[in-house]
N, CA, C and O atoms as a Maestro MAE file, in Angstrom:
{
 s_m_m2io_version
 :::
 2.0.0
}

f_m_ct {
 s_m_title
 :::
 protein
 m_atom[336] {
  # First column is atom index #
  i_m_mmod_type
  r_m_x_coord
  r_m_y_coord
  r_m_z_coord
  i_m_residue_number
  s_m_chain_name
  s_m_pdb_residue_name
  s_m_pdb_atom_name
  i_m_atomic_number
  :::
  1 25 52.203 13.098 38.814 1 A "UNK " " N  " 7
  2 3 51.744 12.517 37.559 1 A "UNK " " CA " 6
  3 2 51.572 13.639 36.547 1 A "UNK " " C  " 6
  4 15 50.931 14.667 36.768 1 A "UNK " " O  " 8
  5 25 52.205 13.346 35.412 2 A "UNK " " N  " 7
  6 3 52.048 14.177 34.482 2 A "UNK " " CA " 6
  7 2 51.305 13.825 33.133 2 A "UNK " " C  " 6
  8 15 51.679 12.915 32.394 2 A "UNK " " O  " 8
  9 25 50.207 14.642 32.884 3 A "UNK " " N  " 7
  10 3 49.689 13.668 31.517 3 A "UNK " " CA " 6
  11 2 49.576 15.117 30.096 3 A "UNK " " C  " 6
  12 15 49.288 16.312 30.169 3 A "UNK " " O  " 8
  13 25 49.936 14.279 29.027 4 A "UNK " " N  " 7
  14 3 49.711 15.137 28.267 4 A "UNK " " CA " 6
  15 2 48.361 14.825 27.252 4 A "UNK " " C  " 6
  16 15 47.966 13.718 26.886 4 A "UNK " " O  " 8
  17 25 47.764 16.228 26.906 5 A "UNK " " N  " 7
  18 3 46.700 15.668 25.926 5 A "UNK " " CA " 6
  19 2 46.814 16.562 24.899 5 A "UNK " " C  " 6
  20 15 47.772 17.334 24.936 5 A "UNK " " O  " 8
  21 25 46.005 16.624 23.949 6 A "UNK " " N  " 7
  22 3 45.888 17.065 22.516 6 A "UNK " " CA " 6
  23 2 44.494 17.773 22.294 6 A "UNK " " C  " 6
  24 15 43.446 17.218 22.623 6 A "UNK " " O  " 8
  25 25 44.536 19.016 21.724 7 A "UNK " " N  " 7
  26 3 44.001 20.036 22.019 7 A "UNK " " CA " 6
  27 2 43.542 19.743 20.211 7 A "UNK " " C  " 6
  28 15 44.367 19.658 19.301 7 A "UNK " " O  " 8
  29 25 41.721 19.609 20.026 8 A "UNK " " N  " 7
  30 3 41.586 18.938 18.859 8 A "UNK " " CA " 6
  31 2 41.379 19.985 17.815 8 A "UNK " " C  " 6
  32 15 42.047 21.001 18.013 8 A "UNK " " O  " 8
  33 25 40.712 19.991 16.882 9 A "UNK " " N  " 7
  34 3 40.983 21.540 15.863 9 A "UNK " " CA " 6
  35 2 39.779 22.068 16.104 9 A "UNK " " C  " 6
  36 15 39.670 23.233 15.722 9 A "UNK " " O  " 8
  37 25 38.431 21.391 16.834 10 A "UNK " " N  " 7
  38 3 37.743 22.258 17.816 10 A "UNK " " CA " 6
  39 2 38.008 23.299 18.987 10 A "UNK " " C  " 6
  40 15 37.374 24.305 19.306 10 A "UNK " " O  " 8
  41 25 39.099 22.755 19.495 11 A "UNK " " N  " 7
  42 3 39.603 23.428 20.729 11 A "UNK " " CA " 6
  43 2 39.307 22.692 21.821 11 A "UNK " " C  " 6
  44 15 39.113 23.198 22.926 11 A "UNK " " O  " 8
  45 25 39.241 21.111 21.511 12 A "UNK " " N  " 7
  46 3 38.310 20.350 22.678 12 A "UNK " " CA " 6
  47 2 39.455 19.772 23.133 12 A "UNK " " C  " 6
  48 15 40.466 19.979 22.462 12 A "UNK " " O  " 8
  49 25 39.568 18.918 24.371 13 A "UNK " " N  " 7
  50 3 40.376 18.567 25.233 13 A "UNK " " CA " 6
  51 2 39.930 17.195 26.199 13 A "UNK " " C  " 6
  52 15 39.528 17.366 27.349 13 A "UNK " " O  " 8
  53 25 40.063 15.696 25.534 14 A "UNK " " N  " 7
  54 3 39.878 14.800 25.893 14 A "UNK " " CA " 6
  55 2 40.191 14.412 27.041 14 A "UNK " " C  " 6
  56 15 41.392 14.209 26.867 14 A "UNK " " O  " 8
  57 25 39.965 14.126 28.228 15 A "UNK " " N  " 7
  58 3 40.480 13.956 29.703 15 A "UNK " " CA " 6
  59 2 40.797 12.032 29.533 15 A "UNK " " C  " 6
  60 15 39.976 11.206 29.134 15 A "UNK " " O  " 8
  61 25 41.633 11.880 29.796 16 A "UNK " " N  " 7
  62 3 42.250 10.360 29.929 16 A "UNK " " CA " 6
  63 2 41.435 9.570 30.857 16 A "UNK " " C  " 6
  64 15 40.572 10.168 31.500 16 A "UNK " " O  " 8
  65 25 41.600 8.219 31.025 17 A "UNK " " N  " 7
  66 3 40.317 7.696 31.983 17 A "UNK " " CA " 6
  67 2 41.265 7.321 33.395 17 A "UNK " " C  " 6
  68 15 40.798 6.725 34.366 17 A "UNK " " O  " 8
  69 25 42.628 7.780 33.294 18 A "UNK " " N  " 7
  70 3 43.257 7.306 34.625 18 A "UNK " " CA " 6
  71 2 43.006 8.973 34.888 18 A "UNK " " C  " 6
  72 15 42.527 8.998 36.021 18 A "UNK " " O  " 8
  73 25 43.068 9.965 34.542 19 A "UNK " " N  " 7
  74 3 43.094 11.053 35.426 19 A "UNK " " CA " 6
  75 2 41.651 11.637 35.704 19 A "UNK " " C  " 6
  76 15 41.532 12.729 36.261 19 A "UNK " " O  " 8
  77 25 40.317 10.730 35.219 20 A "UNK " " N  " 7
  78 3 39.359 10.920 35.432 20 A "UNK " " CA " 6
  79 2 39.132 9.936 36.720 20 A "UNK " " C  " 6
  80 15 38.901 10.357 37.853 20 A "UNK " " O  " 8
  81 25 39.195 9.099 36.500 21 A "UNK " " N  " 7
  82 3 39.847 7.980 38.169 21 A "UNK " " CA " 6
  83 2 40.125 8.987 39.190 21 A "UNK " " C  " 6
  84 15 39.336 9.432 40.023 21 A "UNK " " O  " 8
  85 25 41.704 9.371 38.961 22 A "UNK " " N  " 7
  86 3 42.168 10.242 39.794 22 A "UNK " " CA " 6
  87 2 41.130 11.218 40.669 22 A "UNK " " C  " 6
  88 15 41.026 10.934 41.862 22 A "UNK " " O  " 8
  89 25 40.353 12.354 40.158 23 A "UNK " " N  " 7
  90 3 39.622 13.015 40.244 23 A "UNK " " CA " 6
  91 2 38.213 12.367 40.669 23 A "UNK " " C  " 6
  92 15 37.355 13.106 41.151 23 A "UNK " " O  " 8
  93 25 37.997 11.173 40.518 24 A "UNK " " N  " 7
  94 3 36.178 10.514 41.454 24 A "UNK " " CA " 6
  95 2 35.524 11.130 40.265 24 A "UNK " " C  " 6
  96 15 34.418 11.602 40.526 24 A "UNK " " O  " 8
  97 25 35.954 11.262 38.895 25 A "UNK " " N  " 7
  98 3 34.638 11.265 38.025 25 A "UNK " " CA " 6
  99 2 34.340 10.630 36.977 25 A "UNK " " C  " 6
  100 15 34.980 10.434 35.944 25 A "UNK " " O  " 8
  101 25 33.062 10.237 37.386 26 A "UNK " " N  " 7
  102 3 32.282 9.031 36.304 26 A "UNK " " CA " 6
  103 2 31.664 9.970 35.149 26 A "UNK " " C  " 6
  104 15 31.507 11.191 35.131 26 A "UNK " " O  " 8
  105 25 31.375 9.003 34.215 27 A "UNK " " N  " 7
  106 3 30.760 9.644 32.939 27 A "UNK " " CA " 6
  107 2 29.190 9.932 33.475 27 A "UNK " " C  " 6
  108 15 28.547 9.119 34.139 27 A "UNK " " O  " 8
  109 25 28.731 11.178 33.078 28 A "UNK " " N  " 7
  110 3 27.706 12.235 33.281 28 A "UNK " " CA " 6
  111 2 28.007 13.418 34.537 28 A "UNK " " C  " 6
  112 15 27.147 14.252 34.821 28 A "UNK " " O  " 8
  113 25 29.300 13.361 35.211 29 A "UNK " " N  " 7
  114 3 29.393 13.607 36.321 29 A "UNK " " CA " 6
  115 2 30.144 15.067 35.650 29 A "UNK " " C  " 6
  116 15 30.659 15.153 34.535 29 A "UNK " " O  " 8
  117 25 30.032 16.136 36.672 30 A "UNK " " N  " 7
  118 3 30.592 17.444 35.981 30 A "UNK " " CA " 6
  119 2 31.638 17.902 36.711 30 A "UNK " " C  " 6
  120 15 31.726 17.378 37.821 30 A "UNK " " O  " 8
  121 25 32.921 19.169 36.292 31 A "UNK " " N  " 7
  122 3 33.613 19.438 36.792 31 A "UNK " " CA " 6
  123 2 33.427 20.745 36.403 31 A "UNK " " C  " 6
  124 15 32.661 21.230 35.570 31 A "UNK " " O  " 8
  125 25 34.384 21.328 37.261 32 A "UNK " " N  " 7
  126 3 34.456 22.987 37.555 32 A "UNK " " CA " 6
  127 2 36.367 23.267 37.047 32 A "UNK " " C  " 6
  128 15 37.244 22.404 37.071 32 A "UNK " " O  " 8
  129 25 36.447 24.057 36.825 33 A "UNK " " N  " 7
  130 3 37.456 24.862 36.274 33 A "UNK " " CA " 6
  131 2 37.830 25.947 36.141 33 A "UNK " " C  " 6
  132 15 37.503 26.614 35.159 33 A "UNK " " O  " 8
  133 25 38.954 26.604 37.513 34 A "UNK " " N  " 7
  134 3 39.397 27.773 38.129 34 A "UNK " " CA " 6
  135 2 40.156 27.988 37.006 34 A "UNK " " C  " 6
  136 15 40.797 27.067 36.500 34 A "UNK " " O  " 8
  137 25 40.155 29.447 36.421 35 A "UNK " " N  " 7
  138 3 41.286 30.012 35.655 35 A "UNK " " CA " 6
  139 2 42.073 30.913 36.803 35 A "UNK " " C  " 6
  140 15 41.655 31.951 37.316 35 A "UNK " " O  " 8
  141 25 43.217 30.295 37.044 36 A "UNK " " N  " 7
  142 3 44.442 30.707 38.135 36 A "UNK " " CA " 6
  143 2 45.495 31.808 36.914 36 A "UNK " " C  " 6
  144 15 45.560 31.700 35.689 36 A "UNK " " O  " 8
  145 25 46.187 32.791 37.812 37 A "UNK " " N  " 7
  146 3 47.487 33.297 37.413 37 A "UNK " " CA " 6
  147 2 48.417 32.575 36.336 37 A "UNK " " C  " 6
  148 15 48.523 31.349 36.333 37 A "UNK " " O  " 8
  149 25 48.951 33.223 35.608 38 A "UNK " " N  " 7
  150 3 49.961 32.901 34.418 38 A "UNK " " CA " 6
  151 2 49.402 31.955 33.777 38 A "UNK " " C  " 6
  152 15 50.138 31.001 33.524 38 A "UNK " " O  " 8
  153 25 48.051 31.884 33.331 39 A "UNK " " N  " 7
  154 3 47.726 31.003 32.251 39 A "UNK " " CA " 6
  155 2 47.506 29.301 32.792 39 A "UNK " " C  " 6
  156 15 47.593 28.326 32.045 39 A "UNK " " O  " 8
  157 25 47.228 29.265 34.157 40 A "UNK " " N  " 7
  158 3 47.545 27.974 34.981 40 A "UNK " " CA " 6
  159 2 45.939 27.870 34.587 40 A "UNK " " C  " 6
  160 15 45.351 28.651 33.839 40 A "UNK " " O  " 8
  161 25 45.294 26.579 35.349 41 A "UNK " " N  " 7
  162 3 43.924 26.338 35.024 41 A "UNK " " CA " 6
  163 2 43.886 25.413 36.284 41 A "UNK " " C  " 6
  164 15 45.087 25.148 36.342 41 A "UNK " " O  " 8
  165 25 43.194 24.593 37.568 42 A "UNK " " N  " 7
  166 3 42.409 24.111 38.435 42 A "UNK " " CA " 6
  167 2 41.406 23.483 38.088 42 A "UNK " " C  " 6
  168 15 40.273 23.961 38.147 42 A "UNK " " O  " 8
  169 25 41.697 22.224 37.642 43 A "UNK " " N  " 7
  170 3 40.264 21.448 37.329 43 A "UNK " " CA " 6
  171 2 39.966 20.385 38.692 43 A "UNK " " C  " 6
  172 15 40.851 19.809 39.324 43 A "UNK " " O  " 8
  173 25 38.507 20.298 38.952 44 A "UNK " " N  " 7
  174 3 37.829 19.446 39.893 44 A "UNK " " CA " 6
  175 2 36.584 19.148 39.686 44 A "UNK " " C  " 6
  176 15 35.779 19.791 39.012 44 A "UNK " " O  " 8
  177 25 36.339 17.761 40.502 45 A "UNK " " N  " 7
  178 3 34.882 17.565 40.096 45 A "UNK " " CA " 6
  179 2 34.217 18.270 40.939 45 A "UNK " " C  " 6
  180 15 34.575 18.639 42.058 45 A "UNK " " O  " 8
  181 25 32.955 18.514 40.238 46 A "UNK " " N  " 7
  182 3 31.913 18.937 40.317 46 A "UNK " " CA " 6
  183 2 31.077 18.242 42.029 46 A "UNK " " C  " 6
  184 15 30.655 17.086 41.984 46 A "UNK " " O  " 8
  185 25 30.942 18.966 43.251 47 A "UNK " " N  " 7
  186 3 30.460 18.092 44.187 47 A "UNK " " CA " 6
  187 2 28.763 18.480 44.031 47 A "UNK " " C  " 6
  188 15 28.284 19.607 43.900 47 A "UNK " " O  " 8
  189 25 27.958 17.023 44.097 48 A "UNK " " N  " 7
  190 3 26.720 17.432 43.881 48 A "UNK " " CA " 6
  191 2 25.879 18.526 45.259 48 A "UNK " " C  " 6
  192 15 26.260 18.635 46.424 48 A "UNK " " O  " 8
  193 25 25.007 19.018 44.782 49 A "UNK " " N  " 7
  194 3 24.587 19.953 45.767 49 A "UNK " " CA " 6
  195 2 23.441 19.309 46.558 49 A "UNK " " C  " 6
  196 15 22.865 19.900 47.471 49 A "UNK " " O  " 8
  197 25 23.150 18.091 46.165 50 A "UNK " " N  " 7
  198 3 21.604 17.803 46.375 50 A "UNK " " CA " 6
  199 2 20.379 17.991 46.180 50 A "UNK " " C  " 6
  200 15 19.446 17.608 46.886 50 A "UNK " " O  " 8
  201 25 20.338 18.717 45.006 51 A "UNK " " N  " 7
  202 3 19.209 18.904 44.081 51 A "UNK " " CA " 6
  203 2 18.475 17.828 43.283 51 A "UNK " " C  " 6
  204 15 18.883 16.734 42.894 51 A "UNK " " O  " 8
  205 25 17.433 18.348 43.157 52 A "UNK " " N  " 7
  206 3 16.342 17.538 42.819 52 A "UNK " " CA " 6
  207 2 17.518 17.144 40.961 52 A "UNK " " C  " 6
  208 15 18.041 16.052 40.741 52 A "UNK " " O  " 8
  209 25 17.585 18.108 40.201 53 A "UNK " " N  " 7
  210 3 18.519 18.152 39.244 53 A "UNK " " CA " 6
  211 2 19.783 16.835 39.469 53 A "UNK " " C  " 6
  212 15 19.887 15.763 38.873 53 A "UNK " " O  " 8
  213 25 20.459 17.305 40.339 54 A "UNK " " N  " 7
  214 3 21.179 16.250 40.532 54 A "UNK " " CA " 6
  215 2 20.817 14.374 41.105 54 A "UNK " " C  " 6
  216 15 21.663 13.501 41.297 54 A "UNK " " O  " 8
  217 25 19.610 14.281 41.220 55 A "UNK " " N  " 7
  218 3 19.068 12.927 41.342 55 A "UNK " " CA " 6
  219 2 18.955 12.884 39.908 55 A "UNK " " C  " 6
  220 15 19.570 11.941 39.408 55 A "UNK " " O  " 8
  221 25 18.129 13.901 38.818 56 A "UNK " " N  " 7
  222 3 18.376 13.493 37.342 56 A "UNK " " CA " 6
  223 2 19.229 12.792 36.845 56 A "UNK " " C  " 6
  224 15 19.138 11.789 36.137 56 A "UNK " " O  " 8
  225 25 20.187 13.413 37.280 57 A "UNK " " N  " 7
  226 3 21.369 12.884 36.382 57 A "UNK " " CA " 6
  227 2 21.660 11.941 36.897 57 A "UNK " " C  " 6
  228 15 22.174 11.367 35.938 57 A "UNK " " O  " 8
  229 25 21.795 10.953 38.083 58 A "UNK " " N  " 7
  230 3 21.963 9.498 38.183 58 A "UNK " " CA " 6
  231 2 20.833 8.582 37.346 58 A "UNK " " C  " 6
  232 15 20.979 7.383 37.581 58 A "UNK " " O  " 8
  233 25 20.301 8.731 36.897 59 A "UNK " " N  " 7
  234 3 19.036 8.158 36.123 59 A "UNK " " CA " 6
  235 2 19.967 7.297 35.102 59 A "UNK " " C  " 6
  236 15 20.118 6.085 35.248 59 A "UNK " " O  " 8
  237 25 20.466 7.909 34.242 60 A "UNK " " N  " 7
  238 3 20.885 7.599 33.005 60 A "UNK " " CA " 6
  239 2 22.869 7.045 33.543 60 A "UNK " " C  " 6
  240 15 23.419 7.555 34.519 60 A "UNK " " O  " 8
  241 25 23.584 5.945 32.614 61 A "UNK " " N  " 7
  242 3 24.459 5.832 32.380 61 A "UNK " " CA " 6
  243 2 25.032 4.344 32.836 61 A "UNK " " C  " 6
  244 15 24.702 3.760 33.868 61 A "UNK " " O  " 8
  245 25 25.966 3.860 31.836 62 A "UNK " " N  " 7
  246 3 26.317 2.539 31.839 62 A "UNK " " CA " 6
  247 2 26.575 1.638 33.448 62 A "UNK " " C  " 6
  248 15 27.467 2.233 34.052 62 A "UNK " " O  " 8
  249 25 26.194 0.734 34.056 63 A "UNK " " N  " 7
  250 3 26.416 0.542 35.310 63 A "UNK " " CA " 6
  251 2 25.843 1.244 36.503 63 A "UNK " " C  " 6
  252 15 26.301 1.212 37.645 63 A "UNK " " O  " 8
  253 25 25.091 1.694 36.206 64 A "UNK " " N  " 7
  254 3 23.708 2.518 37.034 64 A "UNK " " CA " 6
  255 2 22.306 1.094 37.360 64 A "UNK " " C  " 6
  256 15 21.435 0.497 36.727 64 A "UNK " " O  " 8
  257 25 22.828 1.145 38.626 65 A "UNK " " N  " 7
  258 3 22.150 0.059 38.690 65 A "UNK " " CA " 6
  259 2 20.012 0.468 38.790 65 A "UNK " " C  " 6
  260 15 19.332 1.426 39.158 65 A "UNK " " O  " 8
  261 25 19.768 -0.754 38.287 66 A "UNK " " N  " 7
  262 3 18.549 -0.708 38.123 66 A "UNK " " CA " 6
  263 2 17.405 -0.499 39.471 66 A "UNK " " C  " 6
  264 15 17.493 -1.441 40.258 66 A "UNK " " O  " 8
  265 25 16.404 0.507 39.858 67 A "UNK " " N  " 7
  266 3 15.590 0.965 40.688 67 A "UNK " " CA " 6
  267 2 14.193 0.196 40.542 67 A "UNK " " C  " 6
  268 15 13.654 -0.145 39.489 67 A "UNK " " O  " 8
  269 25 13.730 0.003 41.866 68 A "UNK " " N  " 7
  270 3 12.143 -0.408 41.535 68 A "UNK " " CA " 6
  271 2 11.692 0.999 41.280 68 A "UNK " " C  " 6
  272 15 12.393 1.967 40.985 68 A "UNK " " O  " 8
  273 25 10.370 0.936 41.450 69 A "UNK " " N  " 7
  274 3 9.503 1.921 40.865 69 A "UNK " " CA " 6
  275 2 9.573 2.690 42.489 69 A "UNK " " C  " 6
  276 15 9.979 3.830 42.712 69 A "UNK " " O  " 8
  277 25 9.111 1.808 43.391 70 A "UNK " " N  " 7
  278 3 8.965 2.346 44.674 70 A "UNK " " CA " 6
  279 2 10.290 3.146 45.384 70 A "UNK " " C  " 6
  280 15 10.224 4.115 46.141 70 A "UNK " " O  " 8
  281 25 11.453 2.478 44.930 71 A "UNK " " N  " 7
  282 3 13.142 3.092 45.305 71 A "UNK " " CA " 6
  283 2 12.660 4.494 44.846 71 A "UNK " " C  " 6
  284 15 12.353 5.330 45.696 71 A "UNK " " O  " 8
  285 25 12.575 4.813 43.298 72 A "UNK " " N  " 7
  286 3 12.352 5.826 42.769 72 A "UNK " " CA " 6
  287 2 11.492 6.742 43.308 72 A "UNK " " C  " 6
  288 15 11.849 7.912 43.444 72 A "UNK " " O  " 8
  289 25 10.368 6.351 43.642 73 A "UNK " " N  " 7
  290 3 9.053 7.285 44.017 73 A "UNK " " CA " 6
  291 2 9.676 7.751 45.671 73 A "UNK " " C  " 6
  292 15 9.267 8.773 46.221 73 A "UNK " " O  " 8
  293 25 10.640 6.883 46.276 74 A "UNK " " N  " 7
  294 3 10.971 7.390 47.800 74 A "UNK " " CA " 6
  295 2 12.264 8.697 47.167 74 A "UNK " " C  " 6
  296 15 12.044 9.908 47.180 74 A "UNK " " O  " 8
  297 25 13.102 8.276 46.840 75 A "UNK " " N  " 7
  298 3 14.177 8.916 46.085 75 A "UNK " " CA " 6
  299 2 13.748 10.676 45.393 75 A "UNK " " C  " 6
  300 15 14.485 11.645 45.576 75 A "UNK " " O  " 8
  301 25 12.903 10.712 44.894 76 A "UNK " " N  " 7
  302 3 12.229 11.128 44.157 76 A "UNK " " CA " 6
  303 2 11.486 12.128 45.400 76 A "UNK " " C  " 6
  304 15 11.889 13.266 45.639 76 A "UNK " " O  " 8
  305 25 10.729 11.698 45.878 77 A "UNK " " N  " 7
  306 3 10.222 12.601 47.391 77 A "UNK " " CA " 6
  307 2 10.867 13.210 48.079 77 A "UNK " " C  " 6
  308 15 10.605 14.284 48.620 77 A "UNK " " O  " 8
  309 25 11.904 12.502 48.140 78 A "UNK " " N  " 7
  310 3 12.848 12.801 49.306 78 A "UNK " " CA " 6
  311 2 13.984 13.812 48.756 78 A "UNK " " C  " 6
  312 15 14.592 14.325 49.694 78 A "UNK " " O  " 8
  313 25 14.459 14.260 47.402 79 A "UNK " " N  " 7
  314 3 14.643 15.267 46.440 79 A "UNK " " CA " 6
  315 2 13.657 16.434 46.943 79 A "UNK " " C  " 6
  316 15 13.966 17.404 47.634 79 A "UNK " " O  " 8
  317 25 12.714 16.184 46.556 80 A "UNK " " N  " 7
  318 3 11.926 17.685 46.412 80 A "UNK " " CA " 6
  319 2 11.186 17.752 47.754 80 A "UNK " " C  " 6
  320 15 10.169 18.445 47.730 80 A "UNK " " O  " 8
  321 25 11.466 17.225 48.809 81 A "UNK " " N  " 7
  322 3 11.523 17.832 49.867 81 A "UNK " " CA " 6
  323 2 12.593 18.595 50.581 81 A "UNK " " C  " 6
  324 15 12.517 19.351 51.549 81 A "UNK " " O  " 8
  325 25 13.526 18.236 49.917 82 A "UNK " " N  " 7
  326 3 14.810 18.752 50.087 82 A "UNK " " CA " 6
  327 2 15.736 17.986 50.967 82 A "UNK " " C  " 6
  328 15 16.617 18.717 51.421 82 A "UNK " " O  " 8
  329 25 15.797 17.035 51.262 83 A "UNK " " N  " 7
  330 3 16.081 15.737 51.866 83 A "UNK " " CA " 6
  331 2 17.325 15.250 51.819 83 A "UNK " " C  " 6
  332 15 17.935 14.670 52.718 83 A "UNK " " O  " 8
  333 25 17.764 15.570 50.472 84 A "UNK " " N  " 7
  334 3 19.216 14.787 50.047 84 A "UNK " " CA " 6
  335 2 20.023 16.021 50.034 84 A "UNK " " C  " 6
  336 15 21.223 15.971 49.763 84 A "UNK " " O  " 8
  :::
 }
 m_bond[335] {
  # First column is bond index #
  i_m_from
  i_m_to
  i_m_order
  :::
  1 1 2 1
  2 2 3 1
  3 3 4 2
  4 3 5 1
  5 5 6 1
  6 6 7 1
  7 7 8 2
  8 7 9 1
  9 9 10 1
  10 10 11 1
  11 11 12 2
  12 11 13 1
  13 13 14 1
  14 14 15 1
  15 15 16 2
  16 15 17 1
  17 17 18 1
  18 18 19 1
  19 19 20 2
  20 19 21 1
  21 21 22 1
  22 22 23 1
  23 23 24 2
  24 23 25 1
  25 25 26 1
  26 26 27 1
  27 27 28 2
  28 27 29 1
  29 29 30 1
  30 30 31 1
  31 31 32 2
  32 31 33 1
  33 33 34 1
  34 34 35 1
  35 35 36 2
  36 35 37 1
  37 37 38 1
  38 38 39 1
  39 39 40 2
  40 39 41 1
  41 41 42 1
  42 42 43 1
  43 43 44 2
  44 43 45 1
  45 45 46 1
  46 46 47 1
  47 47 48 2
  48 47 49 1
  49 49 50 1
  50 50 51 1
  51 51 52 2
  52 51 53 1
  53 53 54 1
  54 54 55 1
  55 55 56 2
  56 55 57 1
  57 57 58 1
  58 58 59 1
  59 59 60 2
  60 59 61 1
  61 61 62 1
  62 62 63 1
  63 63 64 2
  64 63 65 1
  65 65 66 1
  66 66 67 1
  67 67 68 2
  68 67 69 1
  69 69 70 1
  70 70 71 1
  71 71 72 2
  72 71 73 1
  73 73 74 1
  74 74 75 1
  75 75 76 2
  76 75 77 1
  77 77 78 1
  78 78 79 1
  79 79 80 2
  80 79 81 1
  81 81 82 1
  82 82 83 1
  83 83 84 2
  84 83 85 1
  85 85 86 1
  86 86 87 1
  87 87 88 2
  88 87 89 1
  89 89 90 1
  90 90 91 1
  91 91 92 2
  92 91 93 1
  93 93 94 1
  94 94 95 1
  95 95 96 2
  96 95 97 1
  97 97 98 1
  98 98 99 1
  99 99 100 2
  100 99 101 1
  101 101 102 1
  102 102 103 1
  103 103 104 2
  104 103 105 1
  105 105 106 1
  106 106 107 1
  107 107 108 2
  108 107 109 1
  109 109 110 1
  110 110 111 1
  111 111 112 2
  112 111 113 1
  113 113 114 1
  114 114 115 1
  115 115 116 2
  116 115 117 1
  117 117 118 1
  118 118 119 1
  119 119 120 2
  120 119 121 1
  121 121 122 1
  122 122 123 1
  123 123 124 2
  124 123 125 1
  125 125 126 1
  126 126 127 1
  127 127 128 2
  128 127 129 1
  129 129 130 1
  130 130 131 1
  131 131 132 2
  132 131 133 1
  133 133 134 1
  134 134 135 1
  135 135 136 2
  136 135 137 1
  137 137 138 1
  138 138 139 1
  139 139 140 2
  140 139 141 1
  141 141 142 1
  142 142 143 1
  143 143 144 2
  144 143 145 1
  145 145 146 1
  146 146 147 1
  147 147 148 2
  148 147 149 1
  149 149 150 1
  150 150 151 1
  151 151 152 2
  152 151 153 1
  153 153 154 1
  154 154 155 1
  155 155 156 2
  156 155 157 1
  157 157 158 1
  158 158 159 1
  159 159 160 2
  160 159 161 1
  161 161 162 1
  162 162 163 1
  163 163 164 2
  164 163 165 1
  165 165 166 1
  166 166 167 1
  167 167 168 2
  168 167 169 1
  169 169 170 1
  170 170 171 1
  171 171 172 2
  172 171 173 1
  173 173 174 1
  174 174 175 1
  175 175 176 2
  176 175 177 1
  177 177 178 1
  178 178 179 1
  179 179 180 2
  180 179 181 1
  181 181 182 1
  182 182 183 1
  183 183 184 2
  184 183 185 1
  185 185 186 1
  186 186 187 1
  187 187 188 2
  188 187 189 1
  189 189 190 1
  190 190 191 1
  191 191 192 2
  192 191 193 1
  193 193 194 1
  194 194 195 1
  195 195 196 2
  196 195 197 1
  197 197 198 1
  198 198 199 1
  199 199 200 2
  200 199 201 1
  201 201 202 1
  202 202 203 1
  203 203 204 2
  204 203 205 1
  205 205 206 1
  206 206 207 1
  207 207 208 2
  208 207 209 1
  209 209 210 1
  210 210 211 1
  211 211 212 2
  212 211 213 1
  213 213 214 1
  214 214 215 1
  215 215 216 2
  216 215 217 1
  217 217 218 1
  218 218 219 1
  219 219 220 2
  220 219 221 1
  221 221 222 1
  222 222 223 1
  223 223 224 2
  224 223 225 1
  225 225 226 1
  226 226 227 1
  227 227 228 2
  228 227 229 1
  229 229 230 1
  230 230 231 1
  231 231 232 2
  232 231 233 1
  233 233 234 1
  234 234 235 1
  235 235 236 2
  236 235 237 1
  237 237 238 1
  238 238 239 1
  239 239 240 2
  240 239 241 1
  241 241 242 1
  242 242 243 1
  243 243 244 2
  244 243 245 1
  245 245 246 1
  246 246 247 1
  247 247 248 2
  248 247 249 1
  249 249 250 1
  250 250 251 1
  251 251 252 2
  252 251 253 1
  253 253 254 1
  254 254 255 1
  255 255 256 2
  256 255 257 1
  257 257 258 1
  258 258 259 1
  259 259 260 2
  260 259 261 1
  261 261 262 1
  262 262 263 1
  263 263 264 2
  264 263 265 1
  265 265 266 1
  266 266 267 1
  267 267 268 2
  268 267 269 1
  269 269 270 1
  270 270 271 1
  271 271 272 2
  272 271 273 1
  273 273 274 1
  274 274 275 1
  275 275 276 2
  276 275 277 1
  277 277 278 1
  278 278 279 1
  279 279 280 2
  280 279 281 1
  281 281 282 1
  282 282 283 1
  283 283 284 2
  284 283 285 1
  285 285 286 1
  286 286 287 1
  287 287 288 2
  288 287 289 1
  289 289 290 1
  290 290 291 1
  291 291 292 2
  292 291 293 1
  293 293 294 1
  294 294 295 1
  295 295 296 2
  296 295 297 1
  297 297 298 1
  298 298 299 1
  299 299 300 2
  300 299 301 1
  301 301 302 1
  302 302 303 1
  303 303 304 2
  304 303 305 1
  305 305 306 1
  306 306 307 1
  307 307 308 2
  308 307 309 1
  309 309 310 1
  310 310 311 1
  311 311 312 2
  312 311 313 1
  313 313 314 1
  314 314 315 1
  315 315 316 2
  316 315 317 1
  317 317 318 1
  318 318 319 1
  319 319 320 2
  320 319 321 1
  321 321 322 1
  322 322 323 1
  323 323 324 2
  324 323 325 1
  325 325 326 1
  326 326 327 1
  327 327 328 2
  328 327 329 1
  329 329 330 1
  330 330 331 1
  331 331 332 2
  332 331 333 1
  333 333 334 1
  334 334 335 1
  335 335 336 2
  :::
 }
}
């Protein structure tokens, strides 16, 4: 698969939503990016580490399904015990 994109007069670089598919990444989710030989580049997502940080960021975003208070407070423990 080959995709082309457009490099904006920021210097920014829109990722398409089939090659974000491709790759397993949802919106808030992060990727990493190897600068390889002859100007090549290695993009991948980001695998979470299990940090308390990374339970943050499921908090927020469209289709994030809704938590009781108690889900949270176990979730939440079980983070900063180091658990996940």
């Amino acid at each position: 698969m080959m995709t082309l994109l457009t490099v904006t007069a920021k210097g920014q670089v829109t990722l398409r939503k089939e090659l974000l598919q491709h790759l397993g990444i949802a919106p808030g989710d992060k990727v990493t990016v190897d600068l390889l030989p002859d100007g090549r580049a290695e993009i991948r997502a980001a695998r979470a580490s299990g940090t308390i940080e990374d339970f943050f960021g499921c908090l927020a975003g469209p289709g994030t399904p809704r938590l009781s208070i108690e889900e949270i407070n176990e979730a939440t423990a079980a983070g900063w015990a180091g658990e996940t």
